[in-house]
N, C-alpha and C positions, 0 to 999 in steps of 0.2 A: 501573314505576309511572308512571302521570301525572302530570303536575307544570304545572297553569296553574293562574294566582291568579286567586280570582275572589270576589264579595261588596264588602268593603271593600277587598280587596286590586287584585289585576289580573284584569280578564277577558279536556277533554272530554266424545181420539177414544175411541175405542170399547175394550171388554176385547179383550185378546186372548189368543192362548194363544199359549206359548214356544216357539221353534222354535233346534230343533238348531243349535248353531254361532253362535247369536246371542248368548245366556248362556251364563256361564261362571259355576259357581258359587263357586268362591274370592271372585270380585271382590263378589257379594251378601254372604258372609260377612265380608269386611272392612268393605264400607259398613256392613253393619246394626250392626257395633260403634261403630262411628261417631256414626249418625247415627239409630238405631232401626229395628227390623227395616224398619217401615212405607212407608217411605221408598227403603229399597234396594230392596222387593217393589214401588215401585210405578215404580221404574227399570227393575226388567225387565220389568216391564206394558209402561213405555211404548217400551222398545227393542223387543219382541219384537212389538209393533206397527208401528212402523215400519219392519223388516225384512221384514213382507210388506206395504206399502203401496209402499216403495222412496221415492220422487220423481219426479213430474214435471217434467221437464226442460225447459225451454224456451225461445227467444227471452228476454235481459232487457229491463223494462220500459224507455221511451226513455227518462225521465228517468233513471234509474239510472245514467248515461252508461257504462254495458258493452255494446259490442259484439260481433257474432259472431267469432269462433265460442265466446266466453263464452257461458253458459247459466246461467239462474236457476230458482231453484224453492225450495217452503217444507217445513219439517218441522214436524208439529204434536207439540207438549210438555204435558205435564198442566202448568198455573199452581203445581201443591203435587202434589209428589211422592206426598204421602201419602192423594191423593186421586185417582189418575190417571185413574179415570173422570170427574170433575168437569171445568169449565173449562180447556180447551185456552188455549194461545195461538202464539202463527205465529214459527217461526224461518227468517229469509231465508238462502238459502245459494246459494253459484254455484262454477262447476267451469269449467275445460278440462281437455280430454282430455289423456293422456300423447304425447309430439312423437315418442315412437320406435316401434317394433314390437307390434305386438300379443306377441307373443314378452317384451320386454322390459319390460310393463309388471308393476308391484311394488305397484299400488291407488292407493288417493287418501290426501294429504298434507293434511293437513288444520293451518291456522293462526289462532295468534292473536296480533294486534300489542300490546298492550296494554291499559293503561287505569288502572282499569278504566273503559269509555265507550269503548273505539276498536274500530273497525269492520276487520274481515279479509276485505273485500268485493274489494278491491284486489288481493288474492293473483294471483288468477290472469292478473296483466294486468304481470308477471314475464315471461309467456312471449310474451304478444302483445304486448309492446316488447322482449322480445330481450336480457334483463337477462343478460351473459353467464355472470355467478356461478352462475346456475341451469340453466344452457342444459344439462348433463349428468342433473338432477335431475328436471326437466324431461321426460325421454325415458323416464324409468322411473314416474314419475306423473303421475297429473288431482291440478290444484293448486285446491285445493277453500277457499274462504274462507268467512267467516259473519258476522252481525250475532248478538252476543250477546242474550238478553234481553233486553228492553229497550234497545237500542240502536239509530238508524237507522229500519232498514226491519221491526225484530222487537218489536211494540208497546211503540215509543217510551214513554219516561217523558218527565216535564215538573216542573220545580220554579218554574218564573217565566217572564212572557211572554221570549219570545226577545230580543224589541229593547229592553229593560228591559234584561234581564240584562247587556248588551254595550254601554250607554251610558257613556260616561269624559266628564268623568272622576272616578274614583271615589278612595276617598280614600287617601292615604298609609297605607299597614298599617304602616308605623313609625309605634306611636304617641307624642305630645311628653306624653301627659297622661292622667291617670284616666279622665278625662271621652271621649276618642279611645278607652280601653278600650272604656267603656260604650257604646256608638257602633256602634263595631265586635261585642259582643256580641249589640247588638240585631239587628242584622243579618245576624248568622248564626244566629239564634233564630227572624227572619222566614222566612228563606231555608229552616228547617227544617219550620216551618209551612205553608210554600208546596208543600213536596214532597208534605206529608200530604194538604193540601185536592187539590191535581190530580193525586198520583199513589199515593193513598193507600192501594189496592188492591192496587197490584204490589210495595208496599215489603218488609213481612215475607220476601216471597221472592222477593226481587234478593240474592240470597249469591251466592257463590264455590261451593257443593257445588250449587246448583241447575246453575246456567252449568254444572257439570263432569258433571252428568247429562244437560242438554240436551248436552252434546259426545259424550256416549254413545248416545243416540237419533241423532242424526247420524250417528255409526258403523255403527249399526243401516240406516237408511234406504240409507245410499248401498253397504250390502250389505255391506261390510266385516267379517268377524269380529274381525279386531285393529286399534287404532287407529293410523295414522303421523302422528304432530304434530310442529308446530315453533312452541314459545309465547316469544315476546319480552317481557321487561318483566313486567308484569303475567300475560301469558298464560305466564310461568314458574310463579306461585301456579297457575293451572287447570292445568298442568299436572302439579304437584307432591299436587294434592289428587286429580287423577283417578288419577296414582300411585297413591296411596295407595288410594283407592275401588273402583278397577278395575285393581288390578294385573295380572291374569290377560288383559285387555283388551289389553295394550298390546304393540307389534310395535314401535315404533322412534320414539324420541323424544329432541327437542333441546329445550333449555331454554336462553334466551339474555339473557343480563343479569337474574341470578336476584333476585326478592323473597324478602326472609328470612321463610324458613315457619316459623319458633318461633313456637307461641303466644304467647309474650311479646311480639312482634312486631308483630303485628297487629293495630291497626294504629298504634294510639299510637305506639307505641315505635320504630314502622319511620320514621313521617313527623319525630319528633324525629334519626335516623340521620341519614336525609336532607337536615334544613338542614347538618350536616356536612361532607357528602361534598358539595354545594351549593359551599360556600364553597371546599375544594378546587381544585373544580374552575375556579371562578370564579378562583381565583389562579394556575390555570396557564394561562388565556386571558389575563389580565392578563401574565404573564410573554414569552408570546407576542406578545402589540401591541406590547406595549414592546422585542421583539428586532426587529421591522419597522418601529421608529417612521418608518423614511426611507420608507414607502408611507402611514403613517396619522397621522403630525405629532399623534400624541395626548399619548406622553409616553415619554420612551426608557429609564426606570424603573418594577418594576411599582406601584410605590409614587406616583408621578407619574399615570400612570395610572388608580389606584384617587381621586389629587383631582380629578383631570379627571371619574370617576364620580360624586362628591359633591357637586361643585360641579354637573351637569348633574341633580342629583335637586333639588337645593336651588332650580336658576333654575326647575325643571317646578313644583315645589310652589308659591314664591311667584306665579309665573304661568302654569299650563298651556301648553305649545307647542300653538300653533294652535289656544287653548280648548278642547286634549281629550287632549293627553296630560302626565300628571302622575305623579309618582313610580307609583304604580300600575301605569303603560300601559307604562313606561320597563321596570318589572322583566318584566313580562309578555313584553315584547321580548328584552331582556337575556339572561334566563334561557337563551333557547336557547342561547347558544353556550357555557356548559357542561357545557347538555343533550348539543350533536351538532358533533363535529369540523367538520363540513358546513355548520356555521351560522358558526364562525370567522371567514372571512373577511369574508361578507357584512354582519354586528352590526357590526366594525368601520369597513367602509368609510361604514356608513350611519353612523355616528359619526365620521366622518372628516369626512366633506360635512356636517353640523352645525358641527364648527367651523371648518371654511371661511366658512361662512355658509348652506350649505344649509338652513333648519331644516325645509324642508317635504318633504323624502327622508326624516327620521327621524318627520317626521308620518304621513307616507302610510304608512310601516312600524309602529307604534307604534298608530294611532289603530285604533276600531272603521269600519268600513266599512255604516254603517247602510243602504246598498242591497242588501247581499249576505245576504235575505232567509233563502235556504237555508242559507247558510252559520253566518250567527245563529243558526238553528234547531239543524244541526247541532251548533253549538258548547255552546249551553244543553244540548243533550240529553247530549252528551257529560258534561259536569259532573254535571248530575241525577243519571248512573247513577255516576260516581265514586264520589258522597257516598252515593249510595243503597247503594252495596256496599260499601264500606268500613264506612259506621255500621251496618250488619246482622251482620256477618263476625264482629262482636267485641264487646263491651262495653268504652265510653272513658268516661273518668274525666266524673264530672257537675260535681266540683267546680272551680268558675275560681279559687280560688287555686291548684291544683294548677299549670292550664294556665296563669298567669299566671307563677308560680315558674319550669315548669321554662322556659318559651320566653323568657320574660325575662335568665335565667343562658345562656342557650345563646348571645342576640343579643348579646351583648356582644363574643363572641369570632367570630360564625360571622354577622354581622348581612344577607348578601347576601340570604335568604330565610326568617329563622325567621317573623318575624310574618308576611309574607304567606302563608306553609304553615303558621301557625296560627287565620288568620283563615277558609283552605279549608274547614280539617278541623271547626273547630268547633261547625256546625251538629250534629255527631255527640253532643256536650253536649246537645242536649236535644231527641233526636231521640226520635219517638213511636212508631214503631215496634215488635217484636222486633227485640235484637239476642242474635247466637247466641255460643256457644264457639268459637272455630276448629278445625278438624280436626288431628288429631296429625299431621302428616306423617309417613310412614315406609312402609321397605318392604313390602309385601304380598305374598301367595303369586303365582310366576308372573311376578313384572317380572323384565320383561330391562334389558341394561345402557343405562342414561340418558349421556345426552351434555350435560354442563354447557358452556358458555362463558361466559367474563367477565372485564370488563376490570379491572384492578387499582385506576383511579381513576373509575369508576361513579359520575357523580352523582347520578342517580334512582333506581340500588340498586347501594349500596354493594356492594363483596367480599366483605364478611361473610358476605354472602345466598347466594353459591355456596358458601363454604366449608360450611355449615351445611346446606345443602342436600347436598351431595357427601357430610356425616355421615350423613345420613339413608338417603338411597338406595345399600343395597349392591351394589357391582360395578360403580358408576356412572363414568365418568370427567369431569374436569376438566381443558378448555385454557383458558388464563390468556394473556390478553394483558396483559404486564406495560408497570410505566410508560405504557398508553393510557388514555383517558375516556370516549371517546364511547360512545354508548349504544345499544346495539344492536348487534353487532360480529358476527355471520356473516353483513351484508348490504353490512361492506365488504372490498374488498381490501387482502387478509393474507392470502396462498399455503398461511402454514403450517399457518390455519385453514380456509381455505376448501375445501383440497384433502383436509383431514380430515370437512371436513362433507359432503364428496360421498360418501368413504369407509365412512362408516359409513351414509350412508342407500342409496347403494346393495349395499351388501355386506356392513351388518351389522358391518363391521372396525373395533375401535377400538387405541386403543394401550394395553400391557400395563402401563402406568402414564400418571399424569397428565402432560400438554406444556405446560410454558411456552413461550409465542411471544414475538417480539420485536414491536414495538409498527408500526402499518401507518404509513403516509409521513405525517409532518406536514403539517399543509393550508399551502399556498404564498397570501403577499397576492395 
């Protein structure tokens, strides 16, 4: 799942007829219990369309910044499944070919990083840098990425101008007072109005089961009968619902740092998990600065530590650093490192050089960058479609004493991110939209066995979320990096896992029960 603060807090054709091999009928019979037959019939309209139109392939655009021999090209989607003659709209997608034999190729790998808002456009540029973790995976497929709906290059959403969105500094999401409540609600009550007036067309269906029928029509186009994915984060839920949707569909799937698919979960109940596992996390980076104090002079206790945090929130609030970063921009910064073991080192050293006296290393890192035009865009659109798929996915509580009660009781103990992940989410309180049921996760006729990973101290999804997931899909396996955090963990090295994740995608081989791994190398100051 995504996890940037933003708001008050800190600132991601035609009919056709069905063609053999492209449906499969189990995978319509589980969607239409689902979802109503309407909607599963108008998935195989639009898949068995796209399998004889295929893709045009070709040169990416230059701004795209993918170069050869990356190739891009678009797949048209009905906007409402249950409409699929109506209104199209453009999903961007780009490929490289597989690095080994024509002999040893096994299809195309199809990903997603997360989100929901992030873009899998990147995939394929794993192999045109040479990433060695994939260099075996690499040989047996075309590593195919995409722009979800709405995302990117696949008609964009929009909730606020870009350079609005991304101005700091915005306010403390701790708030001291009622009145900081009300403040804070109003502003994610705009923020909710703002998505209606500019993107109030595509809202009703920005979900989770659309995205997972558009990865179907992808399937379809790029000729595939069965799908091979690998969904990180957020793209564990599309993955878990295309499970369920298109079981019969699927040839070989990893899921990597699982979102908890209980209905109860979605998404309330996931983003309350979250400040949790948040705070966790956050106290085993703090545990960490404090066993290098002799490289970061912050505090050689995690508990030192954590006033050297409070006192640097309190100097940001009373006077923004450098008139733009304020407890808001701080956590917004923060947060990475115990988002990503990867971020470790480099949060603290920019916090190091702070109190040296650098303050202008943690400005430059911390503050918005109001030239980086594209980048603002990107980041606004990213957020837009979070909020836009999360408040559709599910129905969230309207009332603010609920949302006041529970994130009020949770900060007290867990205080690193509740209010700024509740000041996110809240636009979802009185969002105008449809919002839908969630889909039952579970297994469907025809799935083969799922490949779970996740690490045991997950701060953007929790453990739970695999184990609950591993219930769900029978026959599935689970490796468990125990004692690690970082998020995302079959993109780094761990032998135990990585040599397992070659294993089953190329050979289908898993183990005859679930592996605990031992945890990959602690990040060095």
């Amino acid at each position: 799942m995504r996890r940037t603060a933003v708001l008050g807090s800190a600132g991601t054709l035609i009919a056709g007829t069905l063609i053999t091999g492209a449906i499969v009928a189990p995978a319509a019979n589980a969607e239409s219990r689902q979802s109503g037959w309407s909607e599963a019939r108008g998935a195989q309209v639009a898949a068995a369309r796209a399998a004889k139109r295929g893709i045009d392939w070709a040169d990416c655009p230059a701004d795209w910044g993918f170069a050869k021999p990356i190739q891009c090209g678009w797949v048209s989607v009905p906007l409402d499944y249950a409409r699929p003659n109506g209104k199209q709209i453009k999903i961007a997608v780009d490929r490289i070919g597989n690095t080994g034999t024509k002999a040893e190729r096994q299809g195309a790998l199809v990903y997603n990083p997360g989100g929901p808002g992030g873009s899998g456009m990147r995939f394929p540029t794993r192999v045109t840098n040479k990433n060695p973790l994939w260099a075996n995976t690499a040989k047996a497929y075309d590593f195919v990425g995409f722009d979800p709906r709405g995302v990117g290059h696949s008609t964009p959403i929009s909730c606020v101008d870009p350079q609005e969105f991304v101005k700091a500094p915005k306010a403390d999401p701790v708030p001291d007072s009622e009145a900081d409540k009300r403040a804070q609600r109003k502003l994610a009550a705009e923020y909710a109005d703002g998505c209606a007036e500019r993107s109030g067309w595509m809202l009703s269906h920005m979900t989770t089961p659309n995205t997972v029928r558009d990865l179907d029509v992808i399937r379809a186009a790029l000729g595939e009968k069965k799908l091979n994915f690998l969904g990180v984060s957020y793209g564990t839920y599309i993955g878990a619902v295309y499970a369920t949707l298109f079981p019969g569909h699927v040839r070989r799937m990893i899921v990597d740092s699982v979102v908890n698919p209980s209905r109860e979960k979605i998404w309330y109940e996931a983003n309350l998990d979250q400040d949790v596992a948040f705070q966790m996390r956050w106290n085993d980076w703090k545990a960490w600065v404090a066993k290098n104090d002799a490289a970061f002079h912050i505090g050689d206790t995690p508990e030192k530590v954590e006033q050297q945090w409070l006192k640097l929130r309190a100097t940001a609030k009373k006077s923004p650093l450098g008139g733009v970063v304020g407890p808001a921009e701080l956590i917004s910064f923060f947060q990475s490192a115990p988002y990503y073991d990867s971020s470790w080192a480099p949060v603290a050293q920019t916090w190091s050089k702070y109190l040296a006296g650098d303050t202008q290393a943690l400005v430059d890192a911390a503050a918005p960058d109001l030239s980086d035009t594209a980048g603002n865009i990107a980041s606004e659109n990213g957020n837009a479609v979070y909020t836009a798929v999360e408040c559709a996915d599910s129905k969230w509580p309207t009332s603010w004493k609920k949302w006041d009660r529970d994130n009020t009781r949770l900060h007290k103990d867990y205080p690193f991110m509740t209010w700024a992940n509740a000041w996110m989410n809240l636009p979802c309180a009185t969002w105008s939209s449809k919002q839908q049921t969630p889909v039952n996760v579970k297994t469907g006729k025809g799935l083969p066995q799922v490949l779970i990973v996740q690490s045991t101290r997950d701060a953007a999804t929790p453990f739970d979320g695999a184990v609950e997931l591993h219930k769900r899909l029978k026959g599935s396996r689970l490796i468990i990096e125990k004692d690690a955090g970082s998020h995302g963990v079959t993109g780094l090295v761990n032998p135990c896992i990585n040599g397992r994740v070659d294993a089953y995608l190329l050979s289908g081989k898993l183990d005859g029960s679930d592996v605990t791994c031992t945890p990959h190398a602690t990040p060095k100051p």
